[in-house]
mmCIF entry with sequence, helices, sheets and N, C-alpha, C, O atoms, coordinates in Angstrom:
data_MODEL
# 
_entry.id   MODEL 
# 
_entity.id                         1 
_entity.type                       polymer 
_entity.pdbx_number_of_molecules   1 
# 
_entity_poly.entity_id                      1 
_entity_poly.type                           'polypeptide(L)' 
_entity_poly.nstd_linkage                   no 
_entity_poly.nstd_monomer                   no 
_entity_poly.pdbx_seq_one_letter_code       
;(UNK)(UNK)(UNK)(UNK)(UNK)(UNK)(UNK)(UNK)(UNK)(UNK)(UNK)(UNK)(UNK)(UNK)(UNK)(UNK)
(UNK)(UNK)(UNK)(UNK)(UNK)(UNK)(UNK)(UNK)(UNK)(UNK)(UNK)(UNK)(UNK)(UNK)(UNK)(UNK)
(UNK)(UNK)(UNK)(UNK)(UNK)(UNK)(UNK)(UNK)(UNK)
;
_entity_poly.pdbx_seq_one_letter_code_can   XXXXXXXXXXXXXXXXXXXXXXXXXXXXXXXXXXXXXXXXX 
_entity_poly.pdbx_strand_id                 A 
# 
loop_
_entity_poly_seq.entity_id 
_entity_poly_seq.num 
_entity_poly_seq.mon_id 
_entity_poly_seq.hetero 
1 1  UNK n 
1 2  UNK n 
1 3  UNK n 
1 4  UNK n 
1 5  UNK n 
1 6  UNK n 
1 7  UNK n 
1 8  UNK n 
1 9  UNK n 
1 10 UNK n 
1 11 UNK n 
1 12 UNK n 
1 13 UNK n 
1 14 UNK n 
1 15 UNK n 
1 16 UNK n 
1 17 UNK n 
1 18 UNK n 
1 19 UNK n 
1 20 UNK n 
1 21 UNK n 
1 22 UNK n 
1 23 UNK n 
1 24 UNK n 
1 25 UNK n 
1 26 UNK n 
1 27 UNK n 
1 28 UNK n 
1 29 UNK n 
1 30 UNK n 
1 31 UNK n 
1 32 UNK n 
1 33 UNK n 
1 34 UNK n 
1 35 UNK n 
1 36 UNK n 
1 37 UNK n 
1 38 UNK n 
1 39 UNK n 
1 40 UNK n 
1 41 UNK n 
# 
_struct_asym.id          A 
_struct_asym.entity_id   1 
# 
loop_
_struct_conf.conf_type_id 
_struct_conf.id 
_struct_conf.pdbx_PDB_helix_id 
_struct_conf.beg_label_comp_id 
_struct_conf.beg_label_asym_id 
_struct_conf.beg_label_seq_id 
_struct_conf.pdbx_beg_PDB_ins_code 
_struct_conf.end_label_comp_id 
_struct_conf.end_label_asym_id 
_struct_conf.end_label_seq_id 
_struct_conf.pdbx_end_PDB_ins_code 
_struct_conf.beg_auth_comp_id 
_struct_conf.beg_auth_asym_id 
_struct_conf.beg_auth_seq_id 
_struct_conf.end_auth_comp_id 
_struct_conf.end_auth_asym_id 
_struct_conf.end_auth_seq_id 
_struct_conf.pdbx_PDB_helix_class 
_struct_conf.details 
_struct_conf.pdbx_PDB_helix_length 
HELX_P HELX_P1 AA1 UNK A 2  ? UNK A 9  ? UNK A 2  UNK A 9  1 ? 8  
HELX_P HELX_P2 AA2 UNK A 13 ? UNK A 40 ? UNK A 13 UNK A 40 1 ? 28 
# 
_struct_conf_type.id          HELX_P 
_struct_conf_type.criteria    ? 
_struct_conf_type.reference   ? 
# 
loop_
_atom_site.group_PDB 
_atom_site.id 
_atom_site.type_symbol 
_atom_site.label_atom_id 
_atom_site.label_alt_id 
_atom_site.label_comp_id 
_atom_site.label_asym_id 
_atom_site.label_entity_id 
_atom_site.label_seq_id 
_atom_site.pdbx_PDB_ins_code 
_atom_site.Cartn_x 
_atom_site.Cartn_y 
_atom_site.Cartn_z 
_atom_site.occupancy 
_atom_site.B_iso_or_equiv 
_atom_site.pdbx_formal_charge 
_atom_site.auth_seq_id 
_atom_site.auth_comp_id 
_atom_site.auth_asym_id 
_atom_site.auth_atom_id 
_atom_site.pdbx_PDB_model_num 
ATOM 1   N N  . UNK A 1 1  ? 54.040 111.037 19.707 1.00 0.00 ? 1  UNK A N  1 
ATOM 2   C CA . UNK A 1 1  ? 53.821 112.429 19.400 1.00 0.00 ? 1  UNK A CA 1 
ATOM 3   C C  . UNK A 1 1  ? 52.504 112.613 18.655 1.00 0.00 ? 1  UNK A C  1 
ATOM 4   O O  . UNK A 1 1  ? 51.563 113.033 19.328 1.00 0.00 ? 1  UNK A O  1 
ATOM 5   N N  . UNK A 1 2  ? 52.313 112.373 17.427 1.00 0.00 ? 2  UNK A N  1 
ATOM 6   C CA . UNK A 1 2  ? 51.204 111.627 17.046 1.00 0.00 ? 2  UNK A CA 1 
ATOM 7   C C  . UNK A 1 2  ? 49.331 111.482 18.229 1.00 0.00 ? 2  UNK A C  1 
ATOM 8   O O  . UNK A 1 2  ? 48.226 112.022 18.279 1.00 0.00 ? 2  UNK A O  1 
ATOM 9   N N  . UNK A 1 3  ? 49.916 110.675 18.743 1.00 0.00 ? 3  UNK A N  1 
ATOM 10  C CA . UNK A 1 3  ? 48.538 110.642 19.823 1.00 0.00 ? 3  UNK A CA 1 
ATOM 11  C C  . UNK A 1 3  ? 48.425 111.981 20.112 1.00 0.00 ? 3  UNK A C  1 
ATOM 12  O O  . UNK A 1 3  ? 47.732 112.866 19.609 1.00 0.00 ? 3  UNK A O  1 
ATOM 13  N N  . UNK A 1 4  ? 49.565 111.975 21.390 1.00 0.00 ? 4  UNK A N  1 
ATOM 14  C CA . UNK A 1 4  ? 49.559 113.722 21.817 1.00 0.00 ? 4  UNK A CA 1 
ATOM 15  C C  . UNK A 1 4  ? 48.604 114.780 21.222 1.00 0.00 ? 4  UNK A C  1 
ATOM 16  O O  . UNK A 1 4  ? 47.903 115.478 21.955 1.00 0.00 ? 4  UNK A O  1 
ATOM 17  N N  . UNK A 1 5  ? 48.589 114.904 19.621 1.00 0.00 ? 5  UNK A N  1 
ATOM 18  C CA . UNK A 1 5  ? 48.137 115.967 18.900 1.00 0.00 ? 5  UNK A CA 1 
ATOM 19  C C  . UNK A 1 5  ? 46.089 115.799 19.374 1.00 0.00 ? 5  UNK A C  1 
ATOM 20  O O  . UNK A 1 5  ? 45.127 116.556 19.506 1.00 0.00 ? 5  UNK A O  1 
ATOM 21  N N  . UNK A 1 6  ? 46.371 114.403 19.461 1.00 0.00 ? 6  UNK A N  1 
ATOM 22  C CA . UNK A 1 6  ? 44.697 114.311 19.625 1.00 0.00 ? 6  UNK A CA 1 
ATOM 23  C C  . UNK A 1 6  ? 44.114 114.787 20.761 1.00 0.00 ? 6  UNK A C  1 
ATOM 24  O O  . UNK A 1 6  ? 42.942 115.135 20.905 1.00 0.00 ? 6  UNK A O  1 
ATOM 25  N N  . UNK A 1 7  ? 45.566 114.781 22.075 1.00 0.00 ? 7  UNK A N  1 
ATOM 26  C CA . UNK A 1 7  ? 44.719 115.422 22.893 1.00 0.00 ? 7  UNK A CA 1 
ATOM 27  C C  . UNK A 1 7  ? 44.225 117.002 23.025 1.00 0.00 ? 7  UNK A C  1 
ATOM 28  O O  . UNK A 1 7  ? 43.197 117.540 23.435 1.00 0.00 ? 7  UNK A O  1 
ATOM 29  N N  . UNK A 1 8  ? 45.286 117.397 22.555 1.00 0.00 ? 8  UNK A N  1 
ATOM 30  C CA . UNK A 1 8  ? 44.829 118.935 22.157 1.00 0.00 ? 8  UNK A CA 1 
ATOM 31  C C  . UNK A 1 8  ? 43.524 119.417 20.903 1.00 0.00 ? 8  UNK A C  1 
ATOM 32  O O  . UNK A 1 8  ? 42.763 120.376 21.035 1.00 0.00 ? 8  UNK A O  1 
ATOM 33  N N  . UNK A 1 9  ? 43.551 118.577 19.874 1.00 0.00 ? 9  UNK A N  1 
ATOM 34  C CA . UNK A 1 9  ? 42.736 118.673 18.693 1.00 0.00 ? 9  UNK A CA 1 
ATOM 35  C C  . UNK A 1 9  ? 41.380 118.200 18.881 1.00 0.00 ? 9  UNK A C  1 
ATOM 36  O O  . UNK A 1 9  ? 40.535 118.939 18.376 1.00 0.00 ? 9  UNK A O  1 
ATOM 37  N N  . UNK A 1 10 ? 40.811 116.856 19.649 1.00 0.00 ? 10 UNK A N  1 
ATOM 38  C CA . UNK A 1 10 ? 39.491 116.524 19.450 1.00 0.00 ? 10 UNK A CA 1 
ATOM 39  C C  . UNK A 1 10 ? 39.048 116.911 20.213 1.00 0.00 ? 10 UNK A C  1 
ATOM 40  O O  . UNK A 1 10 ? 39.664 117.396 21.162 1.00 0.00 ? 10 UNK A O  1 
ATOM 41  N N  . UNK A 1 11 ? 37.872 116.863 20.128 1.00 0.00 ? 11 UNK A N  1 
ATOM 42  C CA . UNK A 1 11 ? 36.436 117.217 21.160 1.00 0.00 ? 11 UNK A CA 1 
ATOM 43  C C  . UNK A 1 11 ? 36.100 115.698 21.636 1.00 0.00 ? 11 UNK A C  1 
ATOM 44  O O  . UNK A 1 11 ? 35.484 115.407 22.662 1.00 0.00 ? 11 UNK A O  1 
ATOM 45  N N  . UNK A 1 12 ? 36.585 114.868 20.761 1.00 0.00 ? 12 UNK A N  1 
ATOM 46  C CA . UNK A 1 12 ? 35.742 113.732 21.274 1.00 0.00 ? 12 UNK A CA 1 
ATOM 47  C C  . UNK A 1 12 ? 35.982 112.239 22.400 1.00 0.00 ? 12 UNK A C  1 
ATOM 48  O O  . UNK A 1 12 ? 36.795 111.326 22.250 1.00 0.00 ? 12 UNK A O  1 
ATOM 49  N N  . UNK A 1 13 ? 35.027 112.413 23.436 1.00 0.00 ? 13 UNK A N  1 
ATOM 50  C CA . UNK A 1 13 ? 36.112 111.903 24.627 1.00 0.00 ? 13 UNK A CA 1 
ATOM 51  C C  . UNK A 1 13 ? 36.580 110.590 24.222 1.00 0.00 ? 13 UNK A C  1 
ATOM 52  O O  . UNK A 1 13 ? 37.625 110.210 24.750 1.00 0.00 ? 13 UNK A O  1 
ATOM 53  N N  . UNK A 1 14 ? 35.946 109.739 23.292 1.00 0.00 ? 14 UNK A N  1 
ATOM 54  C CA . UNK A 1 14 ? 36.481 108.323 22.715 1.00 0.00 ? 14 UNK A CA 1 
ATOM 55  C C  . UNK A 1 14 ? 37.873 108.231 22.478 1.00 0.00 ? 14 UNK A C  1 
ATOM 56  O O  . UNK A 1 14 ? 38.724 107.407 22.814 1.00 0.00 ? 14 UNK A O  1 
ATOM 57  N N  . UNK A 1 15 ? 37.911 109.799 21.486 1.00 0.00 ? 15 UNK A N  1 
ATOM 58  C CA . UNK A 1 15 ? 39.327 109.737 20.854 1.00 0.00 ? 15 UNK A CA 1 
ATOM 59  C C  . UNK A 1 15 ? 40.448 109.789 22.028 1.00 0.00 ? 15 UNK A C  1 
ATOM 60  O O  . UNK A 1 15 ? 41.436 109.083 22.231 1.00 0.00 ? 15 UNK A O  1 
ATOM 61  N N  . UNK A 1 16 ? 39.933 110.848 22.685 1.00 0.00 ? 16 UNK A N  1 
ATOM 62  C CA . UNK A 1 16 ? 40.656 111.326 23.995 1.00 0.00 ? 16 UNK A CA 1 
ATOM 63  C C  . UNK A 1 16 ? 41.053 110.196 24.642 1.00 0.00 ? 16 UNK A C  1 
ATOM 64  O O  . UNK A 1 16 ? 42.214 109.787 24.653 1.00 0.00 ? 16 UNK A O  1 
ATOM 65  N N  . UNK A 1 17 ? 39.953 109.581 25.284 1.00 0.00 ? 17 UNK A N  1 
ATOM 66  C CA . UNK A 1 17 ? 40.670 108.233 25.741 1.00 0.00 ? 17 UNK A CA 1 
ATOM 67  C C  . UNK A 1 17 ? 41.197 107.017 24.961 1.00 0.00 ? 17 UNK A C  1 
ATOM 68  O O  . UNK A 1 17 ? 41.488 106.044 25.657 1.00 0.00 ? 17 UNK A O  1 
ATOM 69  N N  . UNK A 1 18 ? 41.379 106.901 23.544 1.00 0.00 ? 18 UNK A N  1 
ATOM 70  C CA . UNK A 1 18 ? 41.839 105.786 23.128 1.00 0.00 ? 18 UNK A CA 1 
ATOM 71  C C  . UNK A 1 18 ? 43.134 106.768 23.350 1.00 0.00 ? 18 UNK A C  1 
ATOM 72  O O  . UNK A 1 18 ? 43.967 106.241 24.087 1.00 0.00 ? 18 UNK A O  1 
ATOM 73  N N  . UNK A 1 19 ? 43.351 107.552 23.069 1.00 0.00 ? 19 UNK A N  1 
ATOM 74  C CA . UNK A 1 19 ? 44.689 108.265 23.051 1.00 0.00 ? 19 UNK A CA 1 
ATOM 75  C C  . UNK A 1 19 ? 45.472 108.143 24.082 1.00 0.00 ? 19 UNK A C  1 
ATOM 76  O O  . UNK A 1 19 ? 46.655 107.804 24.056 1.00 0.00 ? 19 UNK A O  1 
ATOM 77  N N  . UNK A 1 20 ? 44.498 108.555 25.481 1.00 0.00 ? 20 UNK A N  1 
ATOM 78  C CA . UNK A 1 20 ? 45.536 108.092 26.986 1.00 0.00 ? 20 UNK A CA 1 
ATOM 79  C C  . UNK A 1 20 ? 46.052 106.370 26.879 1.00 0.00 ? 20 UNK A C  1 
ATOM 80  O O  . UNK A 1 20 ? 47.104 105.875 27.282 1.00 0.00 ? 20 UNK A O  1 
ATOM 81  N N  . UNK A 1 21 ? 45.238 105.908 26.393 1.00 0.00 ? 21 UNK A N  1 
ATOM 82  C CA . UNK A 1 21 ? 45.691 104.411 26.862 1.00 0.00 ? 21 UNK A CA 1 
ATOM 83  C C  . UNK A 1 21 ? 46.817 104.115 25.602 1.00 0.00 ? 21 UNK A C  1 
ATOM 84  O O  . UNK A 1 21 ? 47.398 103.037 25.727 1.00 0.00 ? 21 UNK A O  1 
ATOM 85  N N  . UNK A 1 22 ? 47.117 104.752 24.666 1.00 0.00 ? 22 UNK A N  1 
ATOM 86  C CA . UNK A 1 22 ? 47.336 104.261 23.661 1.00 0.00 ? 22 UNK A CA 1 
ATOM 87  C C  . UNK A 1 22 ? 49.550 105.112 23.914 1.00 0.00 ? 22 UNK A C  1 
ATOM 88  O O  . UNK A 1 22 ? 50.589 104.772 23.349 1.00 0.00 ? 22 UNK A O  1 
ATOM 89  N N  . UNK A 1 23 ? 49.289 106.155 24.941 1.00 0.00 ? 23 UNK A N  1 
ATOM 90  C CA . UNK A 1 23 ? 50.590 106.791 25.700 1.00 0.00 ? 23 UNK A CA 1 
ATOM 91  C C  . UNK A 1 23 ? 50.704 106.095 26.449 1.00 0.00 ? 23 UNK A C  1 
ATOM 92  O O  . UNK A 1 23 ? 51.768 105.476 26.438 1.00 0.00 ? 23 UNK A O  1 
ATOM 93  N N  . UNK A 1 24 ? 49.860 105.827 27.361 1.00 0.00 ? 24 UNK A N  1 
ATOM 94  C CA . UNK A 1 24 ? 50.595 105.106 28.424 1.00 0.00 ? 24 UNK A CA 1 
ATOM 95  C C  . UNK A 1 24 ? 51.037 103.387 28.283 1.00 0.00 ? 24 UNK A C  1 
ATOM 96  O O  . UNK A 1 24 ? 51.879 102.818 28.977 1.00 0.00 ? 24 UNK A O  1 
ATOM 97  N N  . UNK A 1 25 ? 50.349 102.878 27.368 1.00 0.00 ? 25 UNK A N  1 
ATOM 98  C CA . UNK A 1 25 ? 50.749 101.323 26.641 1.00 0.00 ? 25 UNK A CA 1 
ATOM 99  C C  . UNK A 1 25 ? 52.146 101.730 26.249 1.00 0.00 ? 25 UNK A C  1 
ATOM 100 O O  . UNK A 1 25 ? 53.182 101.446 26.849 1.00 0.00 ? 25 UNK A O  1 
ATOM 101 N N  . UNK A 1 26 ? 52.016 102.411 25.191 1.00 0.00 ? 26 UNK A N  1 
ATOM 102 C CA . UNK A 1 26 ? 53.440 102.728 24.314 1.00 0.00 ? 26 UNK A CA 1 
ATOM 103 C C  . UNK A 1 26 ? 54.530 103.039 25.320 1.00 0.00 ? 26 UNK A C  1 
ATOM 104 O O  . UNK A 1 26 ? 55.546 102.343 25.337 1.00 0.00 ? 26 UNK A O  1 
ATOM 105 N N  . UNK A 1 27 ? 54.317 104.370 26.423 1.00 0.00 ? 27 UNK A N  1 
ATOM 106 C CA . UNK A 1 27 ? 55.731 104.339 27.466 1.00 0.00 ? 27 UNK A CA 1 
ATOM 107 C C  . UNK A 1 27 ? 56.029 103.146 27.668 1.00 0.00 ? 27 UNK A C  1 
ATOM 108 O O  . UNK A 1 27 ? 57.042 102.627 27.199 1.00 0.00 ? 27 UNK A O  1 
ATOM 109 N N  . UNK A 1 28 ? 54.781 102.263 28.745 1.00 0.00 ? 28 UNK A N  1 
ATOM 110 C CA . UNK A 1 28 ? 55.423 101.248 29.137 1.00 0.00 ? 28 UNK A CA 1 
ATOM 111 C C  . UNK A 1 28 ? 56.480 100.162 28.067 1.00 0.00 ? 28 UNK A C  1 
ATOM 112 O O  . UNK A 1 28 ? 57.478 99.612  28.533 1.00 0.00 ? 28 UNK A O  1 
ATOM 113 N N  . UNK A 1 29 ? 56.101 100.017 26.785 1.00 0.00 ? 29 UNK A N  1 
ATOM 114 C CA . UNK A 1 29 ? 56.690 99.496  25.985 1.00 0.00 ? 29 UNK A CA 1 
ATOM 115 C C  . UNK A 1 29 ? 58.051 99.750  25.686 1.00 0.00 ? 29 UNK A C  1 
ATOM 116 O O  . UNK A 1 29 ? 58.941 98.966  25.356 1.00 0.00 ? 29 UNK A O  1 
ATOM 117 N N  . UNK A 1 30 ? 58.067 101.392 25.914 1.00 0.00 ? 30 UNK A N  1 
ATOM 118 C CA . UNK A 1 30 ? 59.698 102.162 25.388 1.00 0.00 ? 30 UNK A CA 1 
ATOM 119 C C  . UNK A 1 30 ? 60.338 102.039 26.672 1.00 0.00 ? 30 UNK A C  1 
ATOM 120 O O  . UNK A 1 30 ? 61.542 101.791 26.603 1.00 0.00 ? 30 UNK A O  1 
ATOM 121 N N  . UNK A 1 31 ? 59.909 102.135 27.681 1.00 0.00 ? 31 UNK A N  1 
ATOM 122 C CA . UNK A 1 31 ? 60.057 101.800 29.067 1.00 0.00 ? 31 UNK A CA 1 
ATOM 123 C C  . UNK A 1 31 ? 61.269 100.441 28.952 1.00 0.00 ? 31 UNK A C  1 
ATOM 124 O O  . UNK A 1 31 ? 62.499 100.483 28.984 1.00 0.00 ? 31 UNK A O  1 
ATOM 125 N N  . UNK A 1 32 ? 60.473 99.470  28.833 1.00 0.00 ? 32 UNK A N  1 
ATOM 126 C CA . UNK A 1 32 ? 61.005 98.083  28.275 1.00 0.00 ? 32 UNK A CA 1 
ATOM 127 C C  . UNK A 1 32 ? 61.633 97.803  27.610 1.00 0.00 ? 32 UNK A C  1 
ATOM 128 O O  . UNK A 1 32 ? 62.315 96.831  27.935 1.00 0.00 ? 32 UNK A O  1 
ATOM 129 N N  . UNK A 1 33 ? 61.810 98.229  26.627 1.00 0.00 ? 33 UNK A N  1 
ATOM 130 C CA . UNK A 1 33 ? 62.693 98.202  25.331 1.00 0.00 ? 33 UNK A CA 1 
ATOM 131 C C  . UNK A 1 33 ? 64.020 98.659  26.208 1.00 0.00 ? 33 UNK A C  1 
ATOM 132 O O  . UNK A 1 33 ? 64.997 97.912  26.271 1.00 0.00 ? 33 UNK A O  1 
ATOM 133 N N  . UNK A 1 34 ? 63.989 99.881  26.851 1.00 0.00 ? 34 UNK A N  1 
ATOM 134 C CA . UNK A 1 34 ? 65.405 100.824 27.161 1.00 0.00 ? 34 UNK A CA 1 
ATOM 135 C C  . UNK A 1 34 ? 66.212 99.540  28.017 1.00 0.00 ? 34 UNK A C  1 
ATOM 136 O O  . UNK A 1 34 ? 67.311 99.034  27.787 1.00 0.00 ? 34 UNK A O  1 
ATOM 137 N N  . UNK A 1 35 ? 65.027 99.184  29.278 1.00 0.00 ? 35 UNK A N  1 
ATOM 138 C CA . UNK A 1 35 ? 66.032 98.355  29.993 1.00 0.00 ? 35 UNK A CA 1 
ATOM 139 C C  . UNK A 1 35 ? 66.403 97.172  29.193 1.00 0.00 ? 35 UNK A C  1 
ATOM 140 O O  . UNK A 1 35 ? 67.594 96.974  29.435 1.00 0.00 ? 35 UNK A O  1 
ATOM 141 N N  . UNK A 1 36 ? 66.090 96.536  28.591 1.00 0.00 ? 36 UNK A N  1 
ATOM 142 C CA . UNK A 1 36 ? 66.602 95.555  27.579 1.00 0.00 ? 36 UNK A CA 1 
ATOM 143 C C  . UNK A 1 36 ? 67.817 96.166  27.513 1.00 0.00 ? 36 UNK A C  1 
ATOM 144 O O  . UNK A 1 36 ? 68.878 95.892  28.073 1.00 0.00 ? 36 UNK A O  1 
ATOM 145 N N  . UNK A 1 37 ? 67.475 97.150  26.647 1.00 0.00 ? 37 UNK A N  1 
ATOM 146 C CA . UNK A 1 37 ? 68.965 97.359  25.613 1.00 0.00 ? 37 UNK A CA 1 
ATOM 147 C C  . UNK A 1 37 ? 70.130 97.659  26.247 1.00 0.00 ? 37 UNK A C  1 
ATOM 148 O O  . UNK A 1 37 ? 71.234 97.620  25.704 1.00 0.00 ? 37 UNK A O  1 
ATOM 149 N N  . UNK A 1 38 ? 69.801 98.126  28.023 1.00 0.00 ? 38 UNK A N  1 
ATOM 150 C CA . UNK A 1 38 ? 70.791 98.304  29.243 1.00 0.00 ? 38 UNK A CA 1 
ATOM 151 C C  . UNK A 1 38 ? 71.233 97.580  29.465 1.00 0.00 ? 38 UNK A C  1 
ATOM 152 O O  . UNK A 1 38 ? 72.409 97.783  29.767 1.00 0.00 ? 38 UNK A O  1 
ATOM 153 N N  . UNK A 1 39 ? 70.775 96.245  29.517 1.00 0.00 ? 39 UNK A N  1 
ATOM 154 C CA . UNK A 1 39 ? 71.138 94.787  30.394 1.00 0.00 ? 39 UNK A CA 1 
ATOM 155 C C  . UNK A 1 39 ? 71.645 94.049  28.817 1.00 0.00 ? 39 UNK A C  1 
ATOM 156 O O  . UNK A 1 39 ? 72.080 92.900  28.900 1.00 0.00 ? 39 UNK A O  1 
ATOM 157 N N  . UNK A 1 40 ? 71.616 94.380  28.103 1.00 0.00 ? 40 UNK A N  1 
ATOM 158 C CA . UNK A 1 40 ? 71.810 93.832  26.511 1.00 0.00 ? 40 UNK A CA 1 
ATOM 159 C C  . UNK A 1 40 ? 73.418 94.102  26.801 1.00 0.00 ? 40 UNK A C  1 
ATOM 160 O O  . UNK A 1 40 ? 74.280 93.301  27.162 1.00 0.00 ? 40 UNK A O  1 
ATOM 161 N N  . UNK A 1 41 ? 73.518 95.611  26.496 1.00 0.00 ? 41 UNK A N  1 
ATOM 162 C CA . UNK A 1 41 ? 74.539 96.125  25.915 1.00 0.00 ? 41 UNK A CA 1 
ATOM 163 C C  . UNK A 1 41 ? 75.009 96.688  27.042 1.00 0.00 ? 41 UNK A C  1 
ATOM 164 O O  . UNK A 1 41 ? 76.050 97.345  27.016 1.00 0.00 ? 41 UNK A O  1 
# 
């Protein structure tokens, strides 16, 4: 949620893009985590 805010708030495309990569890393991560905890529990 956090990132998100940056894409609406900066002007600056650095931020902008550390921000995309920094959502789409993290899904894939929560992504991962979920099926774990499927095949876990």
């Amino acid at each position: 949620m956090m990132a998100s805010m940056v894409q609406i708030n900066s002007q600056h495309l650095e931020l902008r893009a550390l921000q995309e990569s920094m959502v789409r890393v993290q899904s894939e991560e929560i992504s991962q985590m979920e099926q774990w905890y499927r095949s876990w529990y």
